[in-house]
C-alpha positions in Angstrom: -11.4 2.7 -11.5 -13.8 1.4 -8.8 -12.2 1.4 -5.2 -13.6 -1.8 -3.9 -10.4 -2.6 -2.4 -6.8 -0.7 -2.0 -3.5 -1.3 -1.2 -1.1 0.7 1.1 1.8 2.4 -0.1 4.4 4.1 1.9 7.2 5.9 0.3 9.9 8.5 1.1 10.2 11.6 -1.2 11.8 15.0 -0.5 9.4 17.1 1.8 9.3 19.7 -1.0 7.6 17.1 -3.4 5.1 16.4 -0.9 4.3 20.0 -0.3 3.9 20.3 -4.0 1.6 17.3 -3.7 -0.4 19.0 -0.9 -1.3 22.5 -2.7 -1.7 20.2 -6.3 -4.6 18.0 -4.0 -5.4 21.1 -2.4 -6.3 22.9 -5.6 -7.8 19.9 -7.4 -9.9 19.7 -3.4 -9.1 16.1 -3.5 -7.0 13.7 -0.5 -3.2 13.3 -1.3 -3.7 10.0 -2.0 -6.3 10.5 -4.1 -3.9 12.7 -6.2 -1.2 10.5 -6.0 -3.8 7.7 -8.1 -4.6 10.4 -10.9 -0.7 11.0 -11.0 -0.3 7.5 -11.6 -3.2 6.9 -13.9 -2.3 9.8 -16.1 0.9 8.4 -16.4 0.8 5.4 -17.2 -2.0 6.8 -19.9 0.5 9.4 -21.6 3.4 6.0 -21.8 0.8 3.3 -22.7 0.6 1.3 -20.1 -2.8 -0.4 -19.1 -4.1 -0.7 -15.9 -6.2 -3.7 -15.3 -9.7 -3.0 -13.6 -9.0 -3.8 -9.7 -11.5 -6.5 -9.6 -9.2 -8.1 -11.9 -6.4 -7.2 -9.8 -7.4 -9.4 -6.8 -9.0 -12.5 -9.1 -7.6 -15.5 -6.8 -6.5 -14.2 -3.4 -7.6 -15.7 0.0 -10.9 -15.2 0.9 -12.9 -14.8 -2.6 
């Protein structure tokens, strides 16, 4: 997935889910959010749910 352009997310989860998050990145020596991505992405995988490339993602907003 290429990271020509990203999208903020701010959530709330219980502070022992994100320390669980933190050692995970930790041991995989990637950024939380990073993590967070390849949570995602491996999910939607295992359920069968395709993620469009992001280029696609952004076809037709403001400014193209």
């Amino acid at each position: 997935m290429s990271a020509t352009k990203t999208a903020a997310l701010n959530i709330r989860i219980d502070p022992n889910l994100k320390e669980a998050l933190r050692i995970a990145a930790n041991k995989d020596h990637r950024p939380m959010a990073n993590m967070v991505e390849l949570l995602i992405i491996q999910h939607c995988e295992r359920v069968g749910i395709s993620i469009p490339e992001q280029q696609n993602l952004f076809e037709g907003e403001p400014g193209e």
